[in-house]
Structures are given as structure tokens and as C-alpha cells.
C-alpha positions as CSV (number, residue, x, y, z in Angstrom):
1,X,15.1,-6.3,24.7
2,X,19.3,-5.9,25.3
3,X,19.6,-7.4,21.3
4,X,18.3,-10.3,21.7
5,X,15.8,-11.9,19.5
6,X,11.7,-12.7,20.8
7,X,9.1,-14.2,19.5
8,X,5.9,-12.3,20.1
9,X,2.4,-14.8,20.4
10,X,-0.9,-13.3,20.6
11,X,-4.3,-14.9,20.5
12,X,-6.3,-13.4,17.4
13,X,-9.2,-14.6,18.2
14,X,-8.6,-12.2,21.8
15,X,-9.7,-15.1,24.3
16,X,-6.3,-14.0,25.1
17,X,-5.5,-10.4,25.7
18,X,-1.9,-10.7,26.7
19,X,1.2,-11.0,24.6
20,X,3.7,-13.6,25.4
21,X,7.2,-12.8,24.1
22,X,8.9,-15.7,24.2
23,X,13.0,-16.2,23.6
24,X,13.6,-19.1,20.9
25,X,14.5,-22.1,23.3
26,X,11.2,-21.5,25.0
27,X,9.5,-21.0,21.5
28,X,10.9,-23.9,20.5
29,X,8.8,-25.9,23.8
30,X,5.8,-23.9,22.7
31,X,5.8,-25.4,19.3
32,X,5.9,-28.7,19.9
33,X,2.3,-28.1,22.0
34,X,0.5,-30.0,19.2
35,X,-1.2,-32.6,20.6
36,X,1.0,-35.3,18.9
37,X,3.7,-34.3,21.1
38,X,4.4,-36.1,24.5
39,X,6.9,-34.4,27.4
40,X,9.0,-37.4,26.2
41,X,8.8,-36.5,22.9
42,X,9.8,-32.6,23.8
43,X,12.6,-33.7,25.7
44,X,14.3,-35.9,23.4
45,X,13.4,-33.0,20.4
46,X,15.3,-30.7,22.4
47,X,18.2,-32.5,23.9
48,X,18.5,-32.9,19.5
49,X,18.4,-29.1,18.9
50,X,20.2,-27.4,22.0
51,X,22.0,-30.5,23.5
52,X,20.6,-30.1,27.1
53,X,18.1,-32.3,29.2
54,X,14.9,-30.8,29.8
55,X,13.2,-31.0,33.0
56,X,10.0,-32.5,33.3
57,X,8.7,-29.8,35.7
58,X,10.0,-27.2,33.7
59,X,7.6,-28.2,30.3
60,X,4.9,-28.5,33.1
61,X,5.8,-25.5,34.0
62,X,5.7,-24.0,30.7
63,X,2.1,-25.7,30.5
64,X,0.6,-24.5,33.5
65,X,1.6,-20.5,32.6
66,X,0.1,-21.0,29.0
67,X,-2.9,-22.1,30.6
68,X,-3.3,-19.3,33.5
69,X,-2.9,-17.0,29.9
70,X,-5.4,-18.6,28.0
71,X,-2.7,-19.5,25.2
72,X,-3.7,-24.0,25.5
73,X,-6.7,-25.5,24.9
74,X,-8.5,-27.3,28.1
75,X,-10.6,-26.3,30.7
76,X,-9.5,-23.2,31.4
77,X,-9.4,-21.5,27.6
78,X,-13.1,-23.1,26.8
79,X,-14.5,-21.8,30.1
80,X,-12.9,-17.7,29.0
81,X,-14.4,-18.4,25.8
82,X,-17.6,-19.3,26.6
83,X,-18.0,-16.2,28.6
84,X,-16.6,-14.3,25.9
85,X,-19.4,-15.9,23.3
86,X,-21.9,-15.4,25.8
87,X,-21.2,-11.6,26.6
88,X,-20.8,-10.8,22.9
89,X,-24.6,-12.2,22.3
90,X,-25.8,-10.9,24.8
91,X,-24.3,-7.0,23.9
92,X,-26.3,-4.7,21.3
93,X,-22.9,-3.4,20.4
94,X,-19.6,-4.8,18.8
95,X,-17.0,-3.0,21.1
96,X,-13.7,-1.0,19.4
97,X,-11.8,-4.6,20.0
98,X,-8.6,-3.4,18.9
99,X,-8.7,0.4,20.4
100,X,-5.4,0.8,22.0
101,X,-4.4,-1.7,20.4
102,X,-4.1,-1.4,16.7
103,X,-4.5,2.5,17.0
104,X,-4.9,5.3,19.8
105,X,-8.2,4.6,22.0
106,X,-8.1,8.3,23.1
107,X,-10.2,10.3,20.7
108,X,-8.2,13.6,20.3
109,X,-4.6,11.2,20.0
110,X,-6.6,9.1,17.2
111,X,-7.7,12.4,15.4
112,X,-4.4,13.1,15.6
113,X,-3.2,9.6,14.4
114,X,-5.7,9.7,11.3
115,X,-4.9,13.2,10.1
116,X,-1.0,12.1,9.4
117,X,-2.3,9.8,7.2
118,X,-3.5,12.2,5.1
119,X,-0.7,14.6,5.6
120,X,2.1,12.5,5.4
121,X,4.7,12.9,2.4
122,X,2.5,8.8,0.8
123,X,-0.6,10.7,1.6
124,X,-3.4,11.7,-0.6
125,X,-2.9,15.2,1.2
126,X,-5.1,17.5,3.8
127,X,-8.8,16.7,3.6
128,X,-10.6,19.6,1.5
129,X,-13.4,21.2,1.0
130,X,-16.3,19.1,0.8
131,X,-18.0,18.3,-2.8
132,X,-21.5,16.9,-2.2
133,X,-22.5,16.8,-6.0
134,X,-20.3,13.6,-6.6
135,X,-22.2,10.1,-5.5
136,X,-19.5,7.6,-5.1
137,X,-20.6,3.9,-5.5
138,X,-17.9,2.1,-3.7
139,X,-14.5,1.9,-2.6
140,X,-11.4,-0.6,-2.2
141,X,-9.6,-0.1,1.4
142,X,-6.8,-1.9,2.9
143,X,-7.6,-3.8,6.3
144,X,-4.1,-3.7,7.3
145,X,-2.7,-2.1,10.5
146,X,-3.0,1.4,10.7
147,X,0.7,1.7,10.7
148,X,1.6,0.4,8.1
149,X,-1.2,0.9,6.0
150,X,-3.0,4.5,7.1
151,X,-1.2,6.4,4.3
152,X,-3.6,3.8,1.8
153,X,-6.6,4.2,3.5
154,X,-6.6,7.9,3.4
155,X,-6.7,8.0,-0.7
156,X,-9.7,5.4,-0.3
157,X,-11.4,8.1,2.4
158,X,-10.6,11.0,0.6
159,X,-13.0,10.0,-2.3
160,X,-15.6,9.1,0.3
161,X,-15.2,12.5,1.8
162,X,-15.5,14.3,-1.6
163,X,-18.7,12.8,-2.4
164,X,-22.7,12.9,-1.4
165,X,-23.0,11.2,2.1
166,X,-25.3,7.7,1.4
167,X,-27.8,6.7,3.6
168,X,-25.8,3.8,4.2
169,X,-22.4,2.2,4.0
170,X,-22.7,-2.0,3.0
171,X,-18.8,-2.8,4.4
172,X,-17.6,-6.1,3.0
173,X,-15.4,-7.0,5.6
174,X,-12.3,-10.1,5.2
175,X,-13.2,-12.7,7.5
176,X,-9.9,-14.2,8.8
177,X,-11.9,-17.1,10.7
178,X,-13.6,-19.8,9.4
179,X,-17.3,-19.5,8.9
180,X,-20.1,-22.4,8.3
181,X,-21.9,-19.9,5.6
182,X,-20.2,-17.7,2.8
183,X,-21.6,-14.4,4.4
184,X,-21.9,-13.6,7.9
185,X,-24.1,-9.9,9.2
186,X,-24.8,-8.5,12.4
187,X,-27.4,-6.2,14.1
188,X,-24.9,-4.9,16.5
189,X,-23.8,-1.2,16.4
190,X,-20.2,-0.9,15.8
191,X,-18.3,1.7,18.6
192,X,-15.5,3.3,17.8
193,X,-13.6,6.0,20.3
194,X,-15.0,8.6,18.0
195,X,-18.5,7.5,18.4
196,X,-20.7,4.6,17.0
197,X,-22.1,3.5,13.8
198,X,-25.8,1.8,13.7
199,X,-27.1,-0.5,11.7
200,X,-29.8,-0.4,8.9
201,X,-31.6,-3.2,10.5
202,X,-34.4,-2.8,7.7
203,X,-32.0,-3.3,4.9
204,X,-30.6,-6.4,7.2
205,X,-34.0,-7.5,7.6
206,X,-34.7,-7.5,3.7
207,X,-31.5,-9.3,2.6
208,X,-32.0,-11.8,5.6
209,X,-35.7,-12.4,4.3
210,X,-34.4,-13.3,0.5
211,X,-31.5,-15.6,1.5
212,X,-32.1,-19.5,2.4
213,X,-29.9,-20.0,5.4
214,X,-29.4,-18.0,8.7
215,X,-27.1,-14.9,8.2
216,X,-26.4,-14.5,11.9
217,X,-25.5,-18.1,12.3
218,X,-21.7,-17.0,12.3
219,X,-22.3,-14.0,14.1
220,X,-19.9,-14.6,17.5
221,X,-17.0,-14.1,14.2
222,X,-17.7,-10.2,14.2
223,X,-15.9,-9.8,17.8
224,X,-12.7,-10.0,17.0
225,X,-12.8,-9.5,13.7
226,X,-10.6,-6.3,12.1
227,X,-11.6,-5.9,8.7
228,X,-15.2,-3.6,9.3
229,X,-13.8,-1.9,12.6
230,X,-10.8,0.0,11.0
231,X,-13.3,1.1,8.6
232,X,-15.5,2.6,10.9
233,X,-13.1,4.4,12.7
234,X,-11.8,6.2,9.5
235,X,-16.0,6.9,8.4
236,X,-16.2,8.4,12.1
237,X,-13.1,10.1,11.9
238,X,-14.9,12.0,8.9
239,X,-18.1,12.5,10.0
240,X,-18.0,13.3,13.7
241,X,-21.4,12.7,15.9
242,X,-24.1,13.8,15.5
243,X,-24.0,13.1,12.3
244,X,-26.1,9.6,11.9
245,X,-24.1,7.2,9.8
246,X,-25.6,3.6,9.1
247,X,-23.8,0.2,8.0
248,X,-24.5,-2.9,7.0
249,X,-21.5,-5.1,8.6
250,X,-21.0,-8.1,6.1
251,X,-18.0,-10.8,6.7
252,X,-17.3,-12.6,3.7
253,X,-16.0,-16.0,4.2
254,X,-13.7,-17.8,1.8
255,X,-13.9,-18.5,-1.7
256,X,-10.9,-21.2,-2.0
257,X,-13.3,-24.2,-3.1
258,X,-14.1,-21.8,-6.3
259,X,-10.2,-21.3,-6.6
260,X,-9.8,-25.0,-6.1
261,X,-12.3,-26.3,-8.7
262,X,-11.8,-23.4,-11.4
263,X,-15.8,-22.3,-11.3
264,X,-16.5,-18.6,-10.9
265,X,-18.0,-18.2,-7.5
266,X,-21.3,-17.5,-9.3
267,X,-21.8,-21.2,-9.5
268,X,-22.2,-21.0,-5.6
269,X,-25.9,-21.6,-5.5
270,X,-25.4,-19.9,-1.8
271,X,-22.6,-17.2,-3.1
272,X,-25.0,-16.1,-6.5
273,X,-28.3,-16.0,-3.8
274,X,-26.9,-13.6,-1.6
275,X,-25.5,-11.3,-4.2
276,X,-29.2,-11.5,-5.8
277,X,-30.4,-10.7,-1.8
278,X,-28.4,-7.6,-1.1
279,X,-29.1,-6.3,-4.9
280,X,-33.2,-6.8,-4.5
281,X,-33.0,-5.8,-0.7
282,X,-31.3,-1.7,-2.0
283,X,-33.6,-1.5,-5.0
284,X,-36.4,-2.0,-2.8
285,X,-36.2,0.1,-0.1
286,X,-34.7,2.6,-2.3
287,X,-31.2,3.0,-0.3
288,X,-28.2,5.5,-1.8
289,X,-25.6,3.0,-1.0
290,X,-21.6,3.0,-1.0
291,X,-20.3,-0.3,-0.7
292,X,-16.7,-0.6,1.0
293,X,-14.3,-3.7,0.6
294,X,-12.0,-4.3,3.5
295,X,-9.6,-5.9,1.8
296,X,-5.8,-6.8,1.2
297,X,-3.9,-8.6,-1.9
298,X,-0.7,-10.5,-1.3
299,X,0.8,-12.1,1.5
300,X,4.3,-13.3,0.4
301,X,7.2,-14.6,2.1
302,X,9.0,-16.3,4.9
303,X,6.4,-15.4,7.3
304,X,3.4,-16.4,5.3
305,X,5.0,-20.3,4.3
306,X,6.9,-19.8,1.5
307,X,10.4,-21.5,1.4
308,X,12.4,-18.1,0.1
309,X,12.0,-14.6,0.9
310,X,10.9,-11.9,-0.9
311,X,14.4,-9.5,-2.4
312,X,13.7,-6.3,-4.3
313,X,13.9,-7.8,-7.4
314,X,10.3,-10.1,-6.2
315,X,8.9,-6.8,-5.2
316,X,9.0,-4.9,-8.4
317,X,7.7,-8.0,-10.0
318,X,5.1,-8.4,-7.3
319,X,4.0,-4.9,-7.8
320,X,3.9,-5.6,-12.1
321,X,1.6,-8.0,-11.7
322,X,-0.6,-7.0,-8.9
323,X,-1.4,-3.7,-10.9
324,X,-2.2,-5.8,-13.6
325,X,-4.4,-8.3,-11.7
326,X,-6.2,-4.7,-10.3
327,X,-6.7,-3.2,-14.1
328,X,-9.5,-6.1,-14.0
329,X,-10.9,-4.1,-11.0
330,X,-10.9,-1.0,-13.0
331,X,-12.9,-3.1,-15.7
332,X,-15.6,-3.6,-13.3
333,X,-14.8,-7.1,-14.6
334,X,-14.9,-9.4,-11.1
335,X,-14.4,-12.4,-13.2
336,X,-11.2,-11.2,-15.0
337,X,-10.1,-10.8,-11.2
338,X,-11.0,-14.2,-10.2
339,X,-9.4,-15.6,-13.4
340,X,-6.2,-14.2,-12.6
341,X,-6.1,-15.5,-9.2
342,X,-6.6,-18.8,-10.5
343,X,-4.6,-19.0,-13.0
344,X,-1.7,-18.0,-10.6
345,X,-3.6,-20.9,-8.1
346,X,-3.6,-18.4,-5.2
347,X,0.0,-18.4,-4.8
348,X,-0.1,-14.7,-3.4
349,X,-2.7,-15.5,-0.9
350,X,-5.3,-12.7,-1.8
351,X,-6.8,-12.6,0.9
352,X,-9.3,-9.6,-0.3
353,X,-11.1,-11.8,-3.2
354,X,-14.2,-12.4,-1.5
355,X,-14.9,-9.1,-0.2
356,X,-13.3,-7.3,-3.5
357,X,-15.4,-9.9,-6.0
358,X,-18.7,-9.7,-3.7
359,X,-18.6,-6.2,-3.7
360,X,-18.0,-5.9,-7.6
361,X,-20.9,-8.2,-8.5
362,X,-23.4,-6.6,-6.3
363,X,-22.3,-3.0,-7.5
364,X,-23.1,-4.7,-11.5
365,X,-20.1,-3.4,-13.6
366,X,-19.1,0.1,-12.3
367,X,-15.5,1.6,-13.8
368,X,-13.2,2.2,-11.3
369,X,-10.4,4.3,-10.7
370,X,-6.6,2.9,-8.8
371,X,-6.2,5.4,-6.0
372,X,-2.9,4.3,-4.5
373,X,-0.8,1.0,-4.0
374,X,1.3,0.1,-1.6
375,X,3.7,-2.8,0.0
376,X,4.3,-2.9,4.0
377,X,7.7,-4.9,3.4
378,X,9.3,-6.8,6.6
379,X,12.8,-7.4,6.5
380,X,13.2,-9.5,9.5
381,X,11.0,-12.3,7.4
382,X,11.6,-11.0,4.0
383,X,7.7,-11.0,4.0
384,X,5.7,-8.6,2.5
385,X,1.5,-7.6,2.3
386,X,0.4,-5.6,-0.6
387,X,-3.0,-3.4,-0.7
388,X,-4.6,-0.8,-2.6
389,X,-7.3,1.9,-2.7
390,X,-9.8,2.2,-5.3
391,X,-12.9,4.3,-5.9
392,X,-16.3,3.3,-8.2
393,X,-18.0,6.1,-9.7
């Protein structure tokens, strides 16, 4: 935009399905929308920071437009979300939220789009023949945007389509939201542009019957929630309709009490139930299974809260000691993992644990294998998100 610097705001939640780029005066207003901020207050903070009077009519202004867009709370905002809640439970399918989006919502241009993932000069390479004598038991994926990530997810896809196809695919999706419950399903059938992925209500039904509280109760969290849709694009993108694919859509909430208090997340009376639910609920109905973690590592940086910004000299180090905190991952060991996180108190903002530990302790010690690592480094911020593929055999 002519040079000039913009802030960009979107609504993650997608109550909101506009993006506001705002120059940095008028960011600076927006930011003081707080609630403990009156039009007094704005004016006298900004007369301090730019030395000019602000118009009352122009922050009311400013107010009104935020509103029309669904970007304040009031009135107006809990009246669009409503209707969004309401339309979501109501639906038998979770939409492709972030088709057009995140990635092209044209199915031949998002073929396209997912091939050069492979092909590219990071990628695992063309997709080959398929081997259906391997039986893979799980994999790691990033749940980062396609763009900076796709070349990641690829090596995590490859090994999926190199091996026998399951009956079923349990995703262990990141939930970014909070949730009243550690783990959240849903009965809905995922779409994608490429087609749509049902449900194993039966295996939903089992783990639903062995756990003590109400798995759907955080269900309206799936809507806009990333972390299972890229993965079913990719899983479409490899096996095209009509081949029937079934999931089990799982958001895993967060574990940062069990950071906070040092005690393995298996001390969760709620967390160890669940892990015994989905375990009992496969055996039983005698599923072939391959579990899939969503899931990033560090968030680092200006951009995440942290007073300096990440130099190469941070990312080399960053990359040391996030390939040692995945050897515990090619242990098997999901307490090693945890251990490591908390001895570094979370300070990289692994936002991947639940999923990555949940997964681990419900697949029971399998030896894995690190597929591919990556950084998506911004400069702008100094800010960087690390990921990685893995594959259980």
C-alpha cells in the first residue's frame, strides 16, 4: 500500500469475515478499545503520542464502523454470533471455514497448490507408487498455514500415502480456544473442496460411552477451528472420492495447569480417562487406526510477547534444542516430552503438547521416525513458529 506500513485485524473466531487494515494512528485508537479506556482517556493518550486533539466524533466514528464489522463486543457482534452458534448446531457438516482463505477453494487450483508441496526443492518429492504392505500407526503434521508450512506436511502425507489405508483416521487437532473440558469431538462430517470426510460415529459413540463428562459440550469450538481442516484437505487430496475415508475429529484443550504444577498430565483424573476411553473404544470394535497430531512447536518472538526478537544466532539454537526436545518423540517417551517443556517452563509456547502427548499415550510407546523440520521465520517481527513431521511405525 504506496510503502506505508498497516496493521492487518482479523477475527479468528470468523464472527468477522472481513479484514481491517488499519494505518498505526488508527491502530493506536483501536487498542485502547479495552473497556478500561474512556473517549477521554483516548484523547488525552493520543494528544501524548502524536501531539494532536482527537475529535470526539471521530473515535465514535471509529466505534460505530468496528461495530457494523463485527470487530466490538455489544449488541450487534453477540446477535452475528448467536446465529453463527445456532447455524453451526443445527448443520450435519463442519464447512471448509478457511477455503479461499488459507488455501485455493477451487479444486483443480488446490490440487495444484498441494502437489508443489511435494515437488518443491524442501519437498519430500513427487508422490510414488503406492506401498500397501506398510501399516503406519500415526503421524506428527504441522497445523500451520499452507504457505508457509505445505513443504512440512507433505513428508508427514507421504508416509501416510505409502502405507495400508486404516479404517479410520483419530486427528488430534490444537485447539486455539478455550474449552470447559480437555477434549472436545464432533459428529459432523468435515467438507473440504475436494470432497468430505465422515465420521466413525460408532467409535465416537464408544469413547463418548466410557468417558464421565459430555464430549460435545465444547462442540460450537470445531467451526473455526484450523488444526483438523488442513488435515483433511491433504487426506482428500490423496485419496480422491469415492474413496470412503472416516475420522474421528478430536480438539485437545490445554495442558498448562500440568505445566504449571509440574505433574504429568496423567494425573488428570479427566486427561488419563479419556486416553483409557479412546484405547478401550479401538480395541473393541477392532478398528486399524492412524492417529494424526495437528500440531506446532515454538512460537518465539516480537510477535508472540517476548521483549527481543529472534536473530540467526536464536534460530540455530532454537533449532538445537527443539530436535532434541523431538528425540523424546522418537522415544515414544511422551513424558520425556513433557519434562522438557517444563523444565524450560513453556517459554517456546508449544502449542502442539496436548495433541503431540495425547496422541503418544494413546498410541502406548511406538518408535518414531523425524521426517522433516522446519522454521517459518518473519522478519518484520523477528518472530518465528517451528514445526515438524514425524511418522510411528
Amino acid at each position: 500500500m504506496s510503502g506505508q506500513r498497516w496493521v492487518c485485524l482479523q477475527d479468528p473466531s470468523h464472527i468477522s469475515e472481513q479484514a481491517l487494515f488499519l494505518p498505526p494512528p488508527l491502530y493506536f485508537i483501536v487498542s485502547l478499545f479495552d473497556g478500561h479506556h474512556s473517549i477521554l482517556d483516548i484523547q488525552a493518550e493520543y494528544m501524548r503520542r502524536f501531539g494532536e486533539f482527537l475529535f470526539t466524533d471521530k473515535i465514535e466514528e471509529v466505534i460505530h464502523q468496528l461495530e457494523d464489522a463485527l470487530f466490538l463486543e455489544g449488541e450487534t457482534y453477540e446477535r452475528a454470533l448467536r446465529e453463527k452458534e445456532e447455524a453451526f448446531k443445527r448443520s450435519r457438516v463442519r464447512e471448509a471455514v478457511f477455503a479461499g482463505k488459507s488455501y485455493e477453494k477451487d479444486p483443480q487450483r488446490l490440487k495444484v497448490q498441494l502437489s508443489t508441496y511435494f515437488t518443491s526443492p524442501e519437498g519430500p518429492g513427487p508422490l510414488p507408487e503406492r506401498r500397501e504392505d506398510r501399516f503406519l500407526k500415526g503421524i506428527i503434521a504441522p497445523h500451520i498455514d499452507f504457505q508457509r508450512g505445505g513443504f512440512c506436511y507433505a513428508f508427514a502425507h507421504r508416509e501416510v500415502w505409502q502405507s495400508s489405508l486404516p479404517d479410520c483416521f483419530v486427528i488430534f487437532g490444537t485447539a486455539h480456544h478455550l474449552m470447559s473440558h480437555p477434549f472436545c469431538l464432533t459428529y459432523k462430517a468435515f467438507l473440504t473442496p475436494l470432497g468430505r470426510l465422515e465420521t466413525d460415529g460408532e467409535l465416537i459413540d464408544a469413547i463418548q460411552s466410557q468417558s464421565s463428562y459430555d464430549l460435545l459440550m465444547d462442540e460450537g469450538v470445531h467451526r473455526s477451528e484450523h488444526s483438523i481442516e488442513f488435515q483433511c484437505v491433504f487426506l482428500r487430496y490423496l485419496f480422491p472420492e469415492p474413496t470412503p475415508l472416516k475420522i474421528v475429529p478430536i480438539l485437545c484443550g490445554s495442558f498448562h495447569e500440568a505445566i504449571e504444577t509440574q505433574r504429568s498430565p496423567m494425573d488428570d483424573p479427566m486427561i488419563r480417562q479419556f486416553f483409557e476411553a479412546v484405547i478401550a473404544s479401538v480395541s473393541s470394535l477392532g478398528r486399524t487406526v492412524c492417529y494424526l497430531a495437528s500440531a506446532d512447536l515454538a512460537h518465539m518472538g516480537l510477535q508472540f510477547g517476548d521483549t527481543e526478537g529472534m536473530g540467526e544466532d536464536e534460530l540455530r539454537t532454537l533449532e538445537s534444542e527443539d530436535r532434541e526436545m523431538l528425540s523424546h518423540l522418537e522415544q515414544g517417551d511422551e513424558e520425556g516430552f513433557f519434562e522438557f517443556i517444563v523444565r524450560e517452563k513453556d517459554r517456546k509456547r508449544i502449542c502442539g503438547l496436548p495433541a503431540i502427548y495425547t496422541m503418544l499415550r494413546v498410541m502406548q510407546g511406538p518408535q518414531g521416525r523425524l521426517l522433516k523440520y522446519g522454521q517459518a521465520y518473519t522478519p518484520e517481527t523477528q518472530s518465528v513458529v517451528s514445526f515438524a513431521s514425524l511418522a510411528f511405525y
